[in-house]
C-alpha positions in Angstrom: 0.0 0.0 0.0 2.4 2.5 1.2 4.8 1.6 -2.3 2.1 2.9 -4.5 1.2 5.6 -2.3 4.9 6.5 -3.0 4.5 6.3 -6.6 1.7 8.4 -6.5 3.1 10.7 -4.9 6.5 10.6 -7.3 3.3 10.9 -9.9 2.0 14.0 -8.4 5.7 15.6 -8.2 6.2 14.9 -11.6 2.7 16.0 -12.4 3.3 19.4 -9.9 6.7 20.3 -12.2 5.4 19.9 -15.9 2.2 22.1 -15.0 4.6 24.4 -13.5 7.4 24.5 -16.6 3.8 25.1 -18.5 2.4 28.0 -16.3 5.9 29.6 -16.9 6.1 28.9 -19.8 2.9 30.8 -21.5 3.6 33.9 -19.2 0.6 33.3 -16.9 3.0 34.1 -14.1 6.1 35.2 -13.5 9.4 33.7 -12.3 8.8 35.7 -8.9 6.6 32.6 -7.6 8.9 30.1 -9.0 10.6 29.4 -5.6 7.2 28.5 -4.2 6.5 26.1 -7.0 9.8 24.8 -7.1 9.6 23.7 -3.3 6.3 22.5 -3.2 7.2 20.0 -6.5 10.4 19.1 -4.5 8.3 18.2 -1.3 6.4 15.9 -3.8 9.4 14.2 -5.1 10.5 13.9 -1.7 7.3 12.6 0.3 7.4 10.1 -2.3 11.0 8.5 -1.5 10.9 8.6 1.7 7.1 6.8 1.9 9.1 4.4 -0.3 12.1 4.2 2.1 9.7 3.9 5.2 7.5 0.6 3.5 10.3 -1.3 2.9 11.5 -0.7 6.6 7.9 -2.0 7.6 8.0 -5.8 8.6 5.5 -7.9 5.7 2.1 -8.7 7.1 1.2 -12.0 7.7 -1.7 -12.7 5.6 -3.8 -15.8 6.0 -3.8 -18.1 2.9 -6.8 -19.5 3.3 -8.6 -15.4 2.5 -10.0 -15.6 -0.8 -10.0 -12.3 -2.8 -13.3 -11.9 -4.3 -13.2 -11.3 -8.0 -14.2 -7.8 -9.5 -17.3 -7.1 -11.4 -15.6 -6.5 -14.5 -19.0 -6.6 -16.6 -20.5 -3.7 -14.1 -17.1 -1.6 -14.4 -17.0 -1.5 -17.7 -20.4 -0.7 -18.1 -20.0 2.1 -15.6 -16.6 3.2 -17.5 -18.6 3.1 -21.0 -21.2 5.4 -19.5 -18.9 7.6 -18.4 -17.0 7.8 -21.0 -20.3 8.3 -23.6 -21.6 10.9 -21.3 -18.4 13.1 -21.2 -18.1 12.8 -24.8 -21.6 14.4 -25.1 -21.2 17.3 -22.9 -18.0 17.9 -24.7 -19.8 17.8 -28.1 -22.6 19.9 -26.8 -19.9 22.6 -25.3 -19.1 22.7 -28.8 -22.9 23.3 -30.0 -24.0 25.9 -27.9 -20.7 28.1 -28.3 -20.9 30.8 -31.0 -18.9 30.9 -33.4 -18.0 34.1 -32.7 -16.9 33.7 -29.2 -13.4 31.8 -28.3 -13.7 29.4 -25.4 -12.2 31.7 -22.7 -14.7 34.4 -23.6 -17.5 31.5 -23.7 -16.3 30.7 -20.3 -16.8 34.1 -18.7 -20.0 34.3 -20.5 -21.1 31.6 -18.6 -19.8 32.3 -15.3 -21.2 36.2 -15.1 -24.8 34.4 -16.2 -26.9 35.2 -12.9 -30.3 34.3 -14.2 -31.5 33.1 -17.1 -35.1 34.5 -18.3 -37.9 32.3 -19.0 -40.7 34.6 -18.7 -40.6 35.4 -22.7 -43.4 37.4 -24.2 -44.8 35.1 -26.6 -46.6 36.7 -29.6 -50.3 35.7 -30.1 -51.1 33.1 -32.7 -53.8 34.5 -35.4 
């Protein structure tokens, strides 16, 4: 448990530096703050050996051989996973629907986000 909370962890550091080098590197921020990203990657890196360092000091558990591991659902998870997957796709696609043409996505964004109420008492004109 604690080796692949290590990896995670080496995962997030990893992770933590190349969203950094990115953030830098489009001039979102400046290198004024790069101390602060720089340490908090390192500490990443870092929490990661030493959670590594401290499992294999841990004595092995003794685990009862006669403890059956019940078998996953795979049929259920992958019907959960296809579901997921269909219904991202579709909210993606309908992002892409509803978006003018005219608009870019930040500007889209913002739209959306300064929306406080949307109107549904419309006058509707009389049939003849």
């Amino acid at each position: 448990m604690n080796a692949k909370l290590s990896r995670q962890m080496t995962i997030i550091g990893l992770g933590t530096l190349a969203f950094y080098a990115c953030v830098l590197g489009t001039g979102h921020a400046s290198l004024e703050i790069l101390p602060q990203f720089a340490i908090s990657a390192v500490i990443f890196l870092c929490s990661g050996k030493v959670m590594r360092q401290m499992a294999e000091k841990l004595p092995a558990k003794d685990q009862p051989e006669s403890e059956e591991v019940e078998e996953p659902n795979w049929e259920l998870r992958n019907l959960i996973l296809n579901w997921v997957a269909a219904a991202t796709i579709v909210s993606i696609v309908a992002l892409f629907l509803i978006k003018p043409a005219s608009m870019t996505a930040n500007e889209f964004g913002r739209f959306l986000l300064k929306m406080d109420v949307i109107m549904t008492d419309y006058d509707m004109p009389i049939a003849p």
